[in-house]
KEVEXSE-708010 format. One record per residue: residue in three letters; x negated, y, z of N, C-alpha, C in turn. Coordinates in steps of 0.02 Angstrom, whole numbers, plus 50000, padded with zeros to 5 digits. Layout:
N
AlaXYZXYZXYZ/...
This chain:
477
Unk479755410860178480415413360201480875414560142/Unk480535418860092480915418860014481255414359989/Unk480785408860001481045401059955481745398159999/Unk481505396860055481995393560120482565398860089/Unk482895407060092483555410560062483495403859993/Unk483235406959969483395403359879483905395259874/Unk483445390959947483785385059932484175386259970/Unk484555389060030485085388660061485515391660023/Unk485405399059968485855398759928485985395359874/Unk485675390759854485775383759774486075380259813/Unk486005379059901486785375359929487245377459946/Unk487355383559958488105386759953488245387159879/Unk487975386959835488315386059752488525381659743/Unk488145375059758488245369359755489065366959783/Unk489035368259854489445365659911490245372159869/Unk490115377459860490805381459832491015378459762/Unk490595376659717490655370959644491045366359660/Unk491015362459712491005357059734491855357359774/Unk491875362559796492585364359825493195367059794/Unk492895370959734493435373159690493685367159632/Unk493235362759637493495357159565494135352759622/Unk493875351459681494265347359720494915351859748/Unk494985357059738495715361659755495885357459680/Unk495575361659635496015359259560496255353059562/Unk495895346659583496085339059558496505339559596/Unk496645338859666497025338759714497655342359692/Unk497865348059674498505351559625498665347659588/Unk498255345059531498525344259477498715334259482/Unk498585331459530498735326859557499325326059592/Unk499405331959620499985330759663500705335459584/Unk500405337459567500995339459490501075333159470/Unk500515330559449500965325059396501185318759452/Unk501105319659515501545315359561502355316059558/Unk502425326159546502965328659547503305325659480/Unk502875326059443503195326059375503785327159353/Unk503895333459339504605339159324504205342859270/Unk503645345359263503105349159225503235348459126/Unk503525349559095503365348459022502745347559015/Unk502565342358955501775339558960501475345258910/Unk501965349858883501525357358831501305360958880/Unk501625361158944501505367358997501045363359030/Unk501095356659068500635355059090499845352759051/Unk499785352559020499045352958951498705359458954/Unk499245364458941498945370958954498635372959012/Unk498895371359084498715373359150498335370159142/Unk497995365159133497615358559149496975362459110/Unk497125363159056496385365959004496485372659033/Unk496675378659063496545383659092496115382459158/Unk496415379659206496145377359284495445374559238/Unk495245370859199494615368359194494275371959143/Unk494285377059107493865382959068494045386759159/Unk494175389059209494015392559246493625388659311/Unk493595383459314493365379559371492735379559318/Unk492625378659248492035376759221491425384959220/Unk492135391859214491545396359228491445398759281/Unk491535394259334491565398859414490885393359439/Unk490835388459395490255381059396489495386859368/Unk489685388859323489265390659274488975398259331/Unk489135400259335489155408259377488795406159461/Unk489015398559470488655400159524488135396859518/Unk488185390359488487485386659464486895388959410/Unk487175392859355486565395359326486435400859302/Unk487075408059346486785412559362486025414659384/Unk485855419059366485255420159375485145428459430/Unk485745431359419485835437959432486375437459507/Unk486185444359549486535442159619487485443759599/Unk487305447259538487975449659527488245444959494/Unk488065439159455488315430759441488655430759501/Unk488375429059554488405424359615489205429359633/Unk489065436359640489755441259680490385439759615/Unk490245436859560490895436059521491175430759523/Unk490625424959542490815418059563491105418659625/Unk491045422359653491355422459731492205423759712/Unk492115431459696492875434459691493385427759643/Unk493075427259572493505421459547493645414959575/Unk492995412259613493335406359671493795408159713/Unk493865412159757494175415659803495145416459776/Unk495085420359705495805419759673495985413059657/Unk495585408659626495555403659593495995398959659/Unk495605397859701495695393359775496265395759806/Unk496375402959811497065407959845497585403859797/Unk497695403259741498025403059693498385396059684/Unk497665391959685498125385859687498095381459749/Unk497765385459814498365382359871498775385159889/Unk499165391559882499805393859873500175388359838/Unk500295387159755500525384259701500655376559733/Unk499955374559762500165367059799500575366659841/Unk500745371559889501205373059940501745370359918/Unk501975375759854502665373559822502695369459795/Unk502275365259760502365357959738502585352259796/Unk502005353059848501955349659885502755348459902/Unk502885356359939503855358159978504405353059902/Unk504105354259822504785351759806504805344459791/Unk504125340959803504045333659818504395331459882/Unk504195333159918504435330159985505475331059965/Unk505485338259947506265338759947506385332059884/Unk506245331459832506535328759798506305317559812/Unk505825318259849505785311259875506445309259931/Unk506535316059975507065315060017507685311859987/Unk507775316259956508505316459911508535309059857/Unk507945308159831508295304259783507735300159776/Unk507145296059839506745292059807506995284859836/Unk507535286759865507705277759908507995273459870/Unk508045266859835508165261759795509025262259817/Unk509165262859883509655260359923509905265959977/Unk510365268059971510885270860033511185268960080/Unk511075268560148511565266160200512285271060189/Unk512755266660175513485270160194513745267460238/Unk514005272360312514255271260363514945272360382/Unk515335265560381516175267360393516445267760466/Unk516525270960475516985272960554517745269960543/Unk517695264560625518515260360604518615262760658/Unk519285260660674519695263260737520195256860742/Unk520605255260791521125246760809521555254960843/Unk522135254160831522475256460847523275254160866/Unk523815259560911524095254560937524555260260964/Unk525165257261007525725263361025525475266061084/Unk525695271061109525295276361172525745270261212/Unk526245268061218526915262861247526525257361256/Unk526025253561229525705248861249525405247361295/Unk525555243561316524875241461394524425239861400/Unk524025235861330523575234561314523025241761291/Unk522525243061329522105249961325521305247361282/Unk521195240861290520605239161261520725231961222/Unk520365232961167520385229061126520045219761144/Unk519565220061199519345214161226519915212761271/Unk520465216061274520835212061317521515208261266/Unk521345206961195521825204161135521505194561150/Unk521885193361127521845184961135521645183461037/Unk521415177461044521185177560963521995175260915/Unk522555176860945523285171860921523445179260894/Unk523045186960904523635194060886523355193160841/Unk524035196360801524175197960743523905204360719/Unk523465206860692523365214660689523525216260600/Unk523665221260594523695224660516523035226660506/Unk522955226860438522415229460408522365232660367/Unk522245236960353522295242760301521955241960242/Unk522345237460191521955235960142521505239460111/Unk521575248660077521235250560059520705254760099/Unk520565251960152520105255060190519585250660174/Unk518835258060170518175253960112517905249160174/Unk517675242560147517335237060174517725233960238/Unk518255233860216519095230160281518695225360286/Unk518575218860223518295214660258517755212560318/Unk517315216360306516725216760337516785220960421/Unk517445227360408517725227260478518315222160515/Unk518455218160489518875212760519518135209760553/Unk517865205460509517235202460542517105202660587/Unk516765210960616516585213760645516965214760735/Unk517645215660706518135217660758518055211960800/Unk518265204860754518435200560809518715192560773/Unk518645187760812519205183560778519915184060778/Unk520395187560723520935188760767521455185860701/Unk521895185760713522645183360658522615191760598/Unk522315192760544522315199060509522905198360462/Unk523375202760462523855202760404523585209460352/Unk523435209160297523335214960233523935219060238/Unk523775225560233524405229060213524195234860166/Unk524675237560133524375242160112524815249660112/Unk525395246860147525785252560169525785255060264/Unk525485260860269525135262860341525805263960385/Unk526165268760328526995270660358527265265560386/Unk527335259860377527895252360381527615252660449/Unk526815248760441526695247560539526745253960590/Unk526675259160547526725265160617527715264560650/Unk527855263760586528655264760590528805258660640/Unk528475251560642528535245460681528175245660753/Unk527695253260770527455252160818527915255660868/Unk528295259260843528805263560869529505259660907/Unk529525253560868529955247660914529715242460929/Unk529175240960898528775233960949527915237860973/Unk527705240361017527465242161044526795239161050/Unk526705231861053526335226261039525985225160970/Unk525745231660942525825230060858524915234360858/Unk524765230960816524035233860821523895235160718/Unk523545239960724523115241160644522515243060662/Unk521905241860605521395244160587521275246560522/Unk521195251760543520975256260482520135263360484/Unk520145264460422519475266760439519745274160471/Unk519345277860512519135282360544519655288960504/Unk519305288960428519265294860383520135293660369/Unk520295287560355521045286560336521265289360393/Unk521405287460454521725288360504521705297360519/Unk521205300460525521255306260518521685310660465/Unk521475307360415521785309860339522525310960361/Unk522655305160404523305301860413523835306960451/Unk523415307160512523815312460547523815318960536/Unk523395322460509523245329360491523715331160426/Unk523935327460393524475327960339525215323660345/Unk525155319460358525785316160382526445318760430/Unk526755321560404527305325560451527705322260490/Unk527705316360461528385312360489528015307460584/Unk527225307860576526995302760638526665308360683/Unk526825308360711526465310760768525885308560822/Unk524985310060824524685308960850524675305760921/Unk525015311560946525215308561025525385300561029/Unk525995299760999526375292060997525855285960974/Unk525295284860975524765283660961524085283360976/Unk523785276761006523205276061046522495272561016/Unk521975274361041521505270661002521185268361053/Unk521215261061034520925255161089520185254161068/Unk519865253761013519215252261004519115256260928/Unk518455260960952518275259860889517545256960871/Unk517275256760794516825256660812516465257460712/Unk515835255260682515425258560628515275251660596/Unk515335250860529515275247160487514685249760449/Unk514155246860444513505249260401513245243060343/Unk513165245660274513055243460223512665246460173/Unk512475244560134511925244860084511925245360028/Unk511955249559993512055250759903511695251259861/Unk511345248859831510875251359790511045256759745/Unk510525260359728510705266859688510455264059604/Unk510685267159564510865264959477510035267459456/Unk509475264659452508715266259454508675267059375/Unk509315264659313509045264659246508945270059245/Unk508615273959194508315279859174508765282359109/Unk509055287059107509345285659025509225293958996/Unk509575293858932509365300558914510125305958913/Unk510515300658938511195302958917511645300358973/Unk512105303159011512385300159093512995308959090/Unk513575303459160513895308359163513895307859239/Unk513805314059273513785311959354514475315459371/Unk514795313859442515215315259484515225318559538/Unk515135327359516515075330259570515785331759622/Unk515895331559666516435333959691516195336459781/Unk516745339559812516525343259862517115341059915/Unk516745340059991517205338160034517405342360087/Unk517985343760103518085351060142517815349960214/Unk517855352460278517315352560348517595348960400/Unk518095345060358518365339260404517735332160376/Unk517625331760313517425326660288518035322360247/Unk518585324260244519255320660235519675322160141/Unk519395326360153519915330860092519375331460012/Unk519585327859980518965331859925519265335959861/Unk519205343459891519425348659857519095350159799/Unk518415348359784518325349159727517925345659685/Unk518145343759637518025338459574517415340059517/Unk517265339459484517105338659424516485332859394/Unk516655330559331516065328759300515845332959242/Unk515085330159263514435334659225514175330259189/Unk514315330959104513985327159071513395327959037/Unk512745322259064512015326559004511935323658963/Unk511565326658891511245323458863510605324158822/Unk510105323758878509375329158860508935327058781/Unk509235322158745509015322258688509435327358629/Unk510045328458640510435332358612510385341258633/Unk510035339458708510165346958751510875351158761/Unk511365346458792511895346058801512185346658857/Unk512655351058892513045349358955513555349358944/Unk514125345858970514715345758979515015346259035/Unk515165351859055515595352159132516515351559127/Unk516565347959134517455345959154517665344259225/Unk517805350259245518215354559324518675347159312/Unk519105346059381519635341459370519965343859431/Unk520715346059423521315348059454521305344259535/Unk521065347659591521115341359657522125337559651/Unk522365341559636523005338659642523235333159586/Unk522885330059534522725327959474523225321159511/Unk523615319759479524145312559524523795305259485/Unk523495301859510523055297959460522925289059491/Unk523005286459447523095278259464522325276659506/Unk522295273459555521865269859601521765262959576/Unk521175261059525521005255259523520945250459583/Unk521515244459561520895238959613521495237659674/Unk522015243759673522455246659745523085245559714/Unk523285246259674524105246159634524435252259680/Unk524095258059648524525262159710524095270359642/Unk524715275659656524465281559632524335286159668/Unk523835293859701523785298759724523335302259700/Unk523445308759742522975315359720522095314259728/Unk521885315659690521065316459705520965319359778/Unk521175324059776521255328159862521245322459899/Unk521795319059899521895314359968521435307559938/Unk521155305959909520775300259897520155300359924/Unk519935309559919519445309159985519355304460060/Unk520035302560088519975297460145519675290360132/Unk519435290460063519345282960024518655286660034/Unk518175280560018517615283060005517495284859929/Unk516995289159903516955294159855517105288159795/Unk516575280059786516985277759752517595275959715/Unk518205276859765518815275559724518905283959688/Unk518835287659701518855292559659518435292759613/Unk518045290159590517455288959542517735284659472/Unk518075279759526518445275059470519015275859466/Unk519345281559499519985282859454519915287259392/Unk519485292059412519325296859357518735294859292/Unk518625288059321518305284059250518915281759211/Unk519385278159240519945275559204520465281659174/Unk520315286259211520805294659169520405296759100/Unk519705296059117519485299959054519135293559019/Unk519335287659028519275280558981518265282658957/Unk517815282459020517295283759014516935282359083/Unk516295280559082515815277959119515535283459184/Unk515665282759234515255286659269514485283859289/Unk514005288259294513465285359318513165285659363/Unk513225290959412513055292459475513435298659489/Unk513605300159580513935303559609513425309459660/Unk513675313959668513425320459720514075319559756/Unk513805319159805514395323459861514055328759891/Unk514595333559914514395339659931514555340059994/Unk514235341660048514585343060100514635350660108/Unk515485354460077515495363660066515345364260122/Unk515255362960202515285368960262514475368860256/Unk514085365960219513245366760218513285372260174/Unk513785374860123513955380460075513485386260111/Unk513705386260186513645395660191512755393760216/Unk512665387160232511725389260262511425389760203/Unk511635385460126511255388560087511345395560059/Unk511885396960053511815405460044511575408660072/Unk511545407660116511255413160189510555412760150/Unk510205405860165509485405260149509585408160085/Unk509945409860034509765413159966509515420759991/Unk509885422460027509925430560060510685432660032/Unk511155428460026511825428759972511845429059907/Unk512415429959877512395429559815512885431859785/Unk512825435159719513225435559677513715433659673/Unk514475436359666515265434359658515445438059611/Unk515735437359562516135444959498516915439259515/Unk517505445359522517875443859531518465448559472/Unk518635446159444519205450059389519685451759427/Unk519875452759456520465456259509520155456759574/Unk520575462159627520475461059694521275457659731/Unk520885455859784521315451659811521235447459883/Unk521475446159931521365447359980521455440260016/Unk521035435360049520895430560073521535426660108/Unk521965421660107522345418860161521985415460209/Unk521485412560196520925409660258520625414560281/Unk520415414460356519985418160409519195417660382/Unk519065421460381518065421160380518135415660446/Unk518175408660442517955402860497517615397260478/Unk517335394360491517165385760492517425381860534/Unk517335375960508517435371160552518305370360593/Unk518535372960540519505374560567520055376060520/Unk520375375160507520955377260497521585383260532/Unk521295383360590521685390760609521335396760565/Unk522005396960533521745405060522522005410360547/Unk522405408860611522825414760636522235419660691/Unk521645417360692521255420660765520545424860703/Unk520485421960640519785425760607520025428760565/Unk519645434560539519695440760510519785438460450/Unk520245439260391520205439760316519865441460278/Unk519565440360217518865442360188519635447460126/Unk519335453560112519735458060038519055458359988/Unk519195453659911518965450959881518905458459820/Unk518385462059818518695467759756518495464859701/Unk518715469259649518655467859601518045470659575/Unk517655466759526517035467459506516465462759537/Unk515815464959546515255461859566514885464659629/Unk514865459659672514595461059724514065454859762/Unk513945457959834513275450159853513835449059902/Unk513725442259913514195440959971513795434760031/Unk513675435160079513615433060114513785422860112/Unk513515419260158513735411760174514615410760185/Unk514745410760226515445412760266515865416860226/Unk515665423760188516165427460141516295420760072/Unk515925418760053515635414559987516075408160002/Unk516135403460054516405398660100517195399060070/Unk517415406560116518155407160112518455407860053/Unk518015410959999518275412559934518305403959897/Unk517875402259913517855393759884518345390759910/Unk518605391159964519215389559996519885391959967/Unk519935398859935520545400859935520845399259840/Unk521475399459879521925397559791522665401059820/Unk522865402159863523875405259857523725411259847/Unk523155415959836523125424159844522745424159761/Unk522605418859730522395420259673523045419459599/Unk522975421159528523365420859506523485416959461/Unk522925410959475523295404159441523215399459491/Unk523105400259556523275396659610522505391559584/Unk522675385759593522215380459600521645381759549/Unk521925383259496521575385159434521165388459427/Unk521435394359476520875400159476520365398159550/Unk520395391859577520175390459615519385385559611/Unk519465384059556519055378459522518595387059476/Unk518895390559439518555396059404518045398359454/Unk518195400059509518055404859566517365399159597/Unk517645391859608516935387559628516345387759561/Unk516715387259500516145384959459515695392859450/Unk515845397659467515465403959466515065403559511/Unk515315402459591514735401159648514395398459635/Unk514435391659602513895386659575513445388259514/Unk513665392859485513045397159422512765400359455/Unk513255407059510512535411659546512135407159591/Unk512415402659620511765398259656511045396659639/Unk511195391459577510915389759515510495396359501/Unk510675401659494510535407359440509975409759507/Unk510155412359583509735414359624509185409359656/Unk509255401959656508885396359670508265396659630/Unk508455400259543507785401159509507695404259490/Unk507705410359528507345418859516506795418159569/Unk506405424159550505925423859586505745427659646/Unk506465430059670506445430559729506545424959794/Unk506835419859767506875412259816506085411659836/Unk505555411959792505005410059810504785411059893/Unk504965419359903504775421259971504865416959997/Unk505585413160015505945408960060505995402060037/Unk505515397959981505655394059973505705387560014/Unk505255386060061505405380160101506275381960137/Unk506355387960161506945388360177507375385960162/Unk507475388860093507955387760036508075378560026/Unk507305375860025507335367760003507805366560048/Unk507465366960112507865363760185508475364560177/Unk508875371160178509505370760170510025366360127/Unk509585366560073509925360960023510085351460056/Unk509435352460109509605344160110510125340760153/Unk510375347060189511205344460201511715344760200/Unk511395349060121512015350460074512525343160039/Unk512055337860010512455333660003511975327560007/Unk512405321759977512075315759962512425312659895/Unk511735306959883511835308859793511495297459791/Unk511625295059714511515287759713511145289559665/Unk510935297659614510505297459593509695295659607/Unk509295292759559508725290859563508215295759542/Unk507605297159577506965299959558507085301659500/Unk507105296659452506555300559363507085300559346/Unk507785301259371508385302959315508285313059323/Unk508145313659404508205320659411507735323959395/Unk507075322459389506425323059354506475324559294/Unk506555318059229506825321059190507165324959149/Unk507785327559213508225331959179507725338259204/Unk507505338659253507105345459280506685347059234/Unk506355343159199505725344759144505975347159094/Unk506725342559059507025345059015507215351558994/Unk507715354159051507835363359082507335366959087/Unk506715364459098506155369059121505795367759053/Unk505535364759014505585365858932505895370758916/Unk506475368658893506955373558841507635373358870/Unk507775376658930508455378158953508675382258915/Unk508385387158868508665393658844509175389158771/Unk509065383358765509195377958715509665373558719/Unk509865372758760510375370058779511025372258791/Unk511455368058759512255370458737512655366558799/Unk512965372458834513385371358907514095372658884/Unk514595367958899515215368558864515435367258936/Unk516205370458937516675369259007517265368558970/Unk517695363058987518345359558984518415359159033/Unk519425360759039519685360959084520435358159082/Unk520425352559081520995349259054521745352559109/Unk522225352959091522775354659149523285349659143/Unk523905349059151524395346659185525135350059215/Unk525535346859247525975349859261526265347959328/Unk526435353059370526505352759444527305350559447/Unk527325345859488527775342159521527995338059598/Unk528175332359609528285331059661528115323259672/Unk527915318259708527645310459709527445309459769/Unk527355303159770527285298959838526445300559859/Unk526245303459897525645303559920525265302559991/Unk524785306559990524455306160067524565298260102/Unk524365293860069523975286760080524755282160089/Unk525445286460039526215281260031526495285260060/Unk526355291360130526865289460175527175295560173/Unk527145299360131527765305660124527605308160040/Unk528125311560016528285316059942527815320659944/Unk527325323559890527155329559918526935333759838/Unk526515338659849526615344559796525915338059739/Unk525915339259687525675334159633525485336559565/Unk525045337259532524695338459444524775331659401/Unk525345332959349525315324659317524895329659263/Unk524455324659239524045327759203524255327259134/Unk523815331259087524255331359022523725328058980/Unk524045321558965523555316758937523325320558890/Unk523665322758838523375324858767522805327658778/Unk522775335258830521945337258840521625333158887/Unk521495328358924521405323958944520995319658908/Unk521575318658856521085312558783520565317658745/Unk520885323158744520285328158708519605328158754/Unk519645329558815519275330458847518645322058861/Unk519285318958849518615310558858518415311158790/Unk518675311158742518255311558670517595317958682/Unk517575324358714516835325758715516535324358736/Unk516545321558798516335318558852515955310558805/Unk516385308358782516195302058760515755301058706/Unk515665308958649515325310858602514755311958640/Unk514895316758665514025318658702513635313758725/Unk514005307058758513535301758781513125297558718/Unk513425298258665513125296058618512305299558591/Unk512015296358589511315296158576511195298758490/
């Protein structure tokens, strides 16, 4: 009976030996899948996990004493607690970061619309003969591919929207296509056309394929900017320049009202309203402003702003004055005559999704207006940053991931964001973060896609050229 205990316990030693090496491989497999880890930090875990998997081996296999066996227990027990917790979170920031950035290729989806006078008799677009004439909105992204699509029909290019609206108003018979985002852009700012006077006979979705920029480099400038909860407007700009062999950032905010040449279009407008373009033409206007390469883009979608705060538990705001909200605590609107005003004090406080939202929103109640509007985002975006990696997120971390993933979309690749993650998580304390903020001067110009005058930033080349010379230093290797 003695012997029979003895060997059933040399197989529970065996079988617990046997279970704690396979937690370890299994971790440390799925890390260097992650690979974000510095290889000094990861060497160390690696030779720790195996001097403790080697004495929890030793304790239960050639213990001799029952009190071996009760220390092999408790240290398996932490050992195993420990790192399937730890895998959890590996596991949660693999999946997040495969989401985000492991696809070669992006579907981008354009929404068109055929449009036409409310005065027309014609209500559907299968009832056009292949002899009409329709306009086409030249700078609307992938026209060609929505002509195609539409129909065989007589297409004239245009690139002024005003001319045919103004022609549908006396020939009634007059048709355009344009994308979705323009047309909205269109009426929601355009004072002079009115929605009503105006019908939409067909619409319908243009889908295409991009590949995302897969080189790996050590040095890149990306294009973050942010689109307000229409999808239409992109209020906020900047490029972020790295350069992880130097340990370098460069953040340069850029003015949404910035009045700036449209490659490709022969035509000038605000960053703001170029949002109705897809994020590209703003990419390449502000490559040709700061005479420098972009390499990949973030878009942000802000009304996802308040679910990740929320999931932070809020966050941090320091505000150098108080001052009191012109937008409503709302989403998803522009009335602000029916929601409550957020009063902004002065100093440091936590603020909520929705409080955090409106302040990112506001610029006529602050006291450099736009200026202090871009100050006020790039702070939300440090406490984010700053509460995303404290160690209170942990509680809530799958939360926290989730929220992020419809926060934006990005043409960055896997091991560009990898790399920079390992980099920061090395020696962030090492790295030199510089902010330029080039300005300009407020005036008056043709905007909102030709068809009216409106408020305008000509920018002031000189800091401008200053600003592409760091920008252009830092990329250097």
């Amino acid at each position: 009976m003695k012997k029979k205990k003895l060997k059933i316990s040399g197989i529970f030693r065996i079988v617990f030996s046997i279970i704690t090496v396979l937690i370890t491989v299994l971790l440390v497999l799925n890390i260097l899948k992650l690979n974000v880890v510095p290889d000094k930090y990861l060497i160390i875990f690696v030779l720790a996990e195996v001097i403790l998997n080697l004495l929890i081996i030793i304790l239960f296999l050639f213990g001799k004493k029952k009190v071996s066996f009760i220390i092999g227990i408790i240290l398996f027990s932490l050992l195993s607690a420990f790192n399937i917790v730890l895998n959890t979170y590996v596991k949660t920031t693999d999946k997040f970061i495969e989401k985000g950035f492991n696809n070669d290729s992006i579907t981008v989806s354009t929404e068109y619309v055929l449009l036409t006078s409310i005065s027309n008799s014609v209500n559907d677009a299968d009832s056009l003969t292949p002899d009409t004439n329709i306009y086409s909105h030249r700078f609307s992204k992938n026209i060609d591919l929505a002509e195609k699509k539409l129909g065989n029909y007589k297409y004239i290019k245009t690139d002024s929207v005003s001319t045919v609206l103004y022609e549908m108003n006396t020939n009634p018979n007059t048709y355009l296509l344009i994308s979705k985002g323009n047309y909205d852009y269109l009426f929601s700012s355009a004072i002079e056309f009115n929605k009503d006077n105006y019908k939409i006979i067909k619409d319908f979705e243009v889908k295409t394929k991009e590949k995302k920029n897969t080189k790996v480099k050590s040095s890149y400038t990306i294009y973050l900017n942010g689109l307000d909860f229409t999808g239409i407007m992109r209020d906020f700009n900047m490029l972020i320049t790295v350069n992880t062999k130097k340990k370098k950032i460069v953040m340069t905010p850029v003015l949404r009202g910035y009045y700036v040449d449209v490659p490709g279009y022969n035509t000038k407008d605000t960053l703001m309203c170029l949002g109705s373009f897809d994020s590209n033409v703003s990419r390449e206007a502000l490559e040709k402003l700061f005479n420098t390469k972009i390499d990949y883009t973030v878009n942000v979608n802000t009304n996802s702003l308040v679910k990740v705060v929320d999931s932070l538990g809020g966050i941090e705001f320091c505000s150098d004055y108080s001052f009191k909200t012109t937008h409503a605590l709302v989403v998803n609107s522009y009335d602000d005559s029916k929601g409550k005003k957020l009063t902004v004090e002065k100093g440091c406080r936590n603020y909520n999704g929705i409080e955090i939202l409106t302040i990112s929103r506001e610029r006529l109640n602050l006291k450099n207006n736009e200026r202090g509007r871009i100050e006020n985002c790039r702070k939300i975006l440090d406490s984010i940053v700053k509460k995303t990696l404290s160690t209170s997120t942990l509680t809530n971390y799958s939360k926290v991931l989730n929220s992020y993933s419809d926060l934006y979309t990005t043409d960055m690749n896997r091991k560009v964001i990898s790399n920079l993650f390992k980099s920061l998580i090395e020696d962030y304390s090492g790295y030199e973060i510089v902010t330029q903020s080039p300005d300009g001067t407020d005036g008056k110009a043709m905007g909102h896609l030709g068809t009216q005058e409106v408020g305008v930033t000509f920018p002031n080349m000189d800091e401008v050229n200053a600003a592409s010379k760091v920008i252009n230093d830092t990329l250097k290797d």
